[in-house]
N, C-alpha and C positions, 0 to 999 in steps of 0.2 A: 641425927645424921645429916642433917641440912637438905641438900639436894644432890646427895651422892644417891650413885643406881642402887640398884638391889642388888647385885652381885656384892658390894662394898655393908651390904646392911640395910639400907635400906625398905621399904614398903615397896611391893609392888606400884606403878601407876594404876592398873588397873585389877581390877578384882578379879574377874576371871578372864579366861582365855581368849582376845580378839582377833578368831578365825581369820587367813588369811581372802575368804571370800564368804559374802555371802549376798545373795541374788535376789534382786530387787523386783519382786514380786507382784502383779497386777490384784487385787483382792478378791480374796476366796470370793465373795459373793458376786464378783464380776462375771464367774467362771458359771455359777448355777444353773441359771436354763441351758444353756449349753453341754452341760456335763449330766443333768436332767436329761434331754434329749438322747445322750448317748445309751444311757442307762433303758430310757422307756424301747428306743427303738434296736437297740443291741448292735447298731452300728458302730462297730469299736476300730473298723481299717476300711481304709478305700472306700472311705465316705464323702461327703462334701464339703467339710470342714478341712481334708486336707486339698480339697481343689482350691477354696479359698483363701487358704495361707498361701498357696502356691502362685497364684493371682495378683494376692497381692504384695508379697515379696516382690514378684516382677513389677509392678508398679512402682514400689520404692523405689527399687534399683536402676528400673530404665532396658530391663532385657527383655526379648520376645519369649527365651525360657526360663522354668527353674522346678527342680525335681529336686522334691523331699523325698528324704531319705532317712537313715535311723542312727549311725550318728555321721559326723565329717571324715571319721578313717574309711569308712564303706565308700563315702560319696567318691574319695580320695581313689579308693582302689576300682570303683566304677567306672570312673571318668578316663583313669589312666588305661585301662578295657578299652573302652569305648573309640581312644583316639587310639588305638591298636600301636600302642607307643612300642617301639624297637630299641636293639642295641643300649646305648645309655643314655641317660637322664644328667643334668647338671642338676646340682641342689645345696642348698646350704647344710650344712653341718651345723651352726647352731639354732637350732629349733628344736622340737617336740619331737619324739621318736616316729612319731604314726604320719609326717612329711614323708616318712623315709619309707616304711614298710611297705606301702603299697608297689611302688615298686618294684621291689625283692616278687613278692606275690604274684608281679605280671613280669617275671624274669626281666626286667629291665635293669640293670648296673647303675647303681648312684656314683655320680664323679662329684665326691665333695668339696666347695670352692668356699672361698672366705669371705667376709663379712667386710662392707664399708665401717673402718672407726667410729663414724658420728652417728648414722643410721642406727648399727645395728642390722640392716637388712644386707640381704646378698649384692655382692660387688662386680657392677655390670662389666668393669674393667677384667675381673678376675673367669668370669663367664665368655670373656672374648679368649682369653690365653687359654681354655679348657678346652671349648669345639674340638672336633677329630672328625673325622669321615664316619665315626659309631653313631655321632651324637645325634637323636632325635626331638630332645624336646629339653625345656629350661621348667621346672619348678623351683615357683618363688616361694618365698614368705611373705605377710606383711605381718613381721614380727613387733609383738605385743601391741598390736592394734595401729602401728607405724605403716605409712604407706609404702610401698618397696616403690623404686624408682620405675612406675609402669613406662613411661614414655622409652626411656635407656632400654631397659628390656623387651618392649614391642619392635623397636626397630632393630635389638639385636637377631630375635625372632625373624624378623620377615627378613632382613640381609643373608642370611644360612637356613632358611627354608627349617625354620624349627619350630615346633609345637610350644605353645607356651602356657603354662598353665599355673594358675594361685593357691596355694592351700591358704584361704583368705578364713579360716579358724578362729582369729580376733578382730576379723574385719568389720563384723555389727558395728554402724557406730561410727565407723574410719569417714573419713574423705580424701579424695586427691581430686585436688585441683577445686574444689568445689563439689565432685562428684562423690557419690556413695560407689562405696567399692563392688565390686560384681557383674561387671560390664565390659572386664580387660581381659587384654589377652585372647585364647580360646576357651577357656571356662575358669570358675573360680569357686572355691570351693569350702562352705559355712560351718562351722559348728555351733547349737544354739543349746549346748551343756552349761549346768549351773554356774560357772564362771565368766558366763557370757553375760553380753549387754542386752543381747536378747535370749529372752529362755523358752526352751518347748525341754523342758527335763531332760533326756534326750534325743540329740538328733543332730543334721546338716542339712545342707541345700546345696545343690549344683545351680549353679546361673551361667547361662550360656547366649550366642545367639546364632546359635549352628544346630539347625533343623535337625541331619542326621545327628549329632550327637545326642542332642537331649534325651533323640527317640531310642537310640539303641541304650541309655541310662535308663529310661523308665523300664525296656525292657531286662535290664540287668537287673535292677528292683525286683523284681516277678520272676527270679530263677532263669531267665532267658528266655522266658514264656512268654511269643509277642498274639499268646490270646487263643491259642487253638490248641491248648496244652501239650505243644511241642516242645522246642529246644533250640532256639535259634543261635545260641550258642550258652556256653558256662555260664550263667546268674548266679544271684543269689538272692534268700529274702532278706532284703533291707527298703522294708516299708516303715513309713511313718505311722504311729498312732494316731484315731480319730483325738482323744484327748490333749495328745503333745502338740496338734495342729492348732484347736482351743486356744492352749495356751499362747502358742504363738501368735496368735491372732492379736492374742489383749496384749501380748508385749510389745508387739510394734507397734502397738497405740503409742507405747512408752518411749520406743526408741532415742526418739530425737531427743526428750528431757532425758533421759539415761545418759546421754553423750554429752550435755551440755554442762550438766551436774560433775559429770567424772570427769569432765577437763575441769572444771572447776576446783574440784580436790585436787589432782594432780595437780593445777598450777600455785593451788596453796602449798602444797610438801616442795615444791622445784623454789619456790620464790625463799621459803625456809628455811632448808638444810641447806639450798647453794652458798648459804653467807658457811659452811663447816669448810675446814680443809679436806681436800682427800675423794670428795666423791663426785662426780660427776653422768651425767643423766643424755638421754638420745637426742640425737638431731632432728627434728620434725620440720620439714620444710615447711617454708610461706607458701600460704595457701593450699596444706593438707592442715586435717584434724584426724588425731589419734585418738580411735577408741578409749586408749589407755584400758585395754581388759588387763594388762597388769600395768604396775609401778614400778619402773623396774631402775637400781642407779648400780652404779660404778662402786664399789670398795677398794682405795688405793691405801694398803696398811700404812707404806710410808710416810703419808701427810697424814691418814684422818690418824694413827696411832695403832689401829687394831684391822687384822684381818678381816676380810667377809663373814668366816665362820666365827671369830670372838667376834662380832658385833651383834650376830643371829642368835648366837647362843647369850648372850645379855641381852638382847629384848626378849627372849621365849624368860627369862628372870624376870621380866616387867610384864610377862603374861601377853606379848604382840605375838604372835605366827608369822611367820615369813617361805620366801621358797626360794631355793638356788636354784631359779630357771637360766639358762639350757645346760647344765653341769650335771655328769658329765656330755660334754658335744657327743653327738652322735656317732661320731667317726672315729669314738674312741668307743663303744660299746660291744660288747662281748660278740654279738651278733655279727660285726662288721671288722672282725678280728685274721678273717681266713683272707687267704692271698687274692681271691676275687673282688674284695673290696677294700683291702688294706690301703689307704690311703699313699701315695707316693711324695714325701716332700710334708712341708708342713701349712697349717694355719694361721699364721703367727699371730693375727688380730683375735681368731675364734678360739685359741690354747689362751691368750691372754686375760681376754672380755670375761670367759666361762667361769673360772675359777675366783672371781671378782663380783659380778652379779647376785644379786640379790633383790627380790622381790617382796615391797610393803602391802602391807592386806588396804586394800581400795573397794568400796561401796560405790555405787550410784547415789545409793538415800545415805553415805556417810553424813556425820555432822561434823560441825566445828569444833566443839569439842574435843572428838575422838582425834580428827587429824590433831590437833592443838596437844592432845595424849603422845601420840607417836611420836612427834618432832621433838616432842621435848625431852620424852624415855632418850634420844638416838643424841641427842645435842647433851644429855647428863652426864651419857657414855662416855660420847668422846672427853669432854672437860677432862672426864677423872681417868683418859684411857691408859695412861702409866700403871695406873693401881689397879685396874682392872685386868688390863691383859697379865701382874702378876696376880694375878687372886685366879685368874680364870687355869693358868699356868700351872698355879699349886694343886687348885682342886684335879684337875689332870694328874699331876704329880700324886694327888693322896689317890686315887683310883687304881692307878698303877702299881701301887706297891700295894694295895689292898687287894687286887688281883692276886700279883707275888706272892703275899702271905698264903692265900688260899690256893694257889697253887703248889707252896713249898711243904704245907701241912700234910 
């Protein structure tokens, strides 16, 4: 079969299945006394381990706060609490669904606005044409570990007196300007889930440096209980584990190698596949660093030969994992379907980008090798993508009628 894919016949590249993620881990036995201690002393919440994380998360980042919390959609719907956000919210539509929930949850109105082409991130331009006399606050992204354009957005912020806040989810990692993300805006907001650069299994973090916010989060944490088992207002528990603190602790030993490594990889697959027709990859400004928590490129059928989806479904035949991050856009989701939030007008970058996007599975401890695997599963493809998108076409075709038959029996 020479060096045709596996769809055409060929051997897998890979022998089993190479999960799109998998979390670069500090070792078991770094965790022991530590997790010994939990055990002897049954300290397992609101211990000193997560004051520690807490402490020193702020020292990374450079903020006076940060409250751990249990995952980033909590921190997300704490925070948006906290700043007693009104009327509506600007926000992207292409991201993660859990950007957007929070606040439905604190009756705020998402006004979905579109995406910078090269970014990827929300379009500060498109954020000035949305303001209204509703408008209270701007939630951003820094999508896939991309820094959003803090500086455009603070000053859109402070010129219309609006709250601005990060669902910074891939930010472990990021920089802008030189700076570790977590210090913009009015708060910013972590997730340190197994696909992250930093892991506590799960959880998030709020960083702020706004006294009253912090304190009315922490007490949001604790059911709204600010200590005298009252009710200072609707909480919830969203505490951090003594253990997931642990871990965080030994992760952000790691952090900075984590980051350095994964732009590493990522600039092996960009320096790659850029010599292919057809795909193209985000804009990351001079002088930011992108997390890169995903890898995420362009699928343009007409040049590279094959759709987003025949190129995914011929690597899951070479045994790679992949994910169509952010498809479908948010603003197209069932939940956001009723005339209160039905979008007016269209997205035309975010309908574009979404159905095109595609995400490679990226390690921290990746090796040469494996990226060496990937590229060359994706560059097989395309060579032979005439004969592939029909093979991929016909198998469609036999499914269909194999359906038929079973339905006509």
């Amino acid at each position: 079969m020479g060096d045709k894919p596996v769809v055409l016949g060929n051997t897998p590249l890979f022998d089993q299945i190479l999960p799109i993620v998998r979390p670069t881990l500090p070792p078991y036995e770094a965790l022991g006394d530590e997790v010994a201690e939990l055990f002897e002393t049954g300290m397992l919440t609101k211990g000193k381990y997560l004051r520690e994380f807490e402490e020193a998360i702020a020292d990374y980042i450079g903020v006076k706060h940060t409250v751990a919390v249990s995952s980033c959609t909590i921190g997300l719907l704490l925070t948006c609490q906290a700043l007693e956000l009104k009327g509506e919210a600007i926000v992207p539509s292409f991201t993660f669904m859990a950007t957007v929930h929070p606040l439905v949850w604190n009756n705020v109105k998402p006004i979905f606005v579109d995406i910078d082409p090269e970014t990827w991130n929300i379009d500060p331009q498109q954020i000035e044409e949305a303001i209204t006399p509703r408008t209270s606050a701007i939630v951003a992204v820094h999508n896939f570990g991309n820094p959003a354009d803090v500086e455009a957005l603070e000053d859109i912020a402070r010129r219309h007196d609006l709250t601005l806040m990060f669902d910074a989810a891939h930010g472990y990692g990021s920089l802008y300007k030189g700076h570790p993300l977590g210090g913009f805006g009015d708060a910013e907001v972590f997730s340190s889930s197994p696909t992250k650069l930093l892991v506590t299994g799960e959880g998030g973090m709020v960083t702020t440096d706004d006294d009253e916010l912090a304190r009315r989060i922490r007490v949001g944490r604790e059911y709204g209980n600010p200590g005298d088992y009252g009710s200072e207002f609707a909480g919830v528990n969203a505490r951090m584990q003594e253990f997931s603190a642990v871990l965080g602790l030994k992760s952000l030993e790691m952090l900075e190698e984590n980051a350095r490594k994964r732009n590493k990889v990522a600039e092996a697959f960009r320096s790659r596949l850029d010599k292919l027709p057809g795909l193209s990859f985000q804009s990351i400004h001079p002088g930011n660093r992108s997390s890169h928590k995903d890898f995420s490129m362009a699928v343009e059928e007409g040049d590279f030969g094959l759709s987003r989806d025949e190129l995914a479904q011929a690597l899951r035949a070479e045994n790679i994992d992949t994910r169509k991050y952010h498809d479908p856009p948010v603003h197209t989701h069932q939940a956001y379907q009723t005339s209160n939030f039905k979008v007016q007008g269209k997205l035309p970058v975010t309908e574009s980008l979404a159905p095109k996007s595609i995400s490679l599975p990226i390690y921290s401890h990746m090796d040469d090798e494996t990226v060496e695997g990937i590229c060359h599963a994706i560059e097989r493809i395309q060579k032979y993508a005439t004969e592939v998108k029909r093979m991929l076409c016909r198998g469609a075709g036999d499914t269909d009628e194999r359906r038929l038959a079973q339905i006509n029996r």
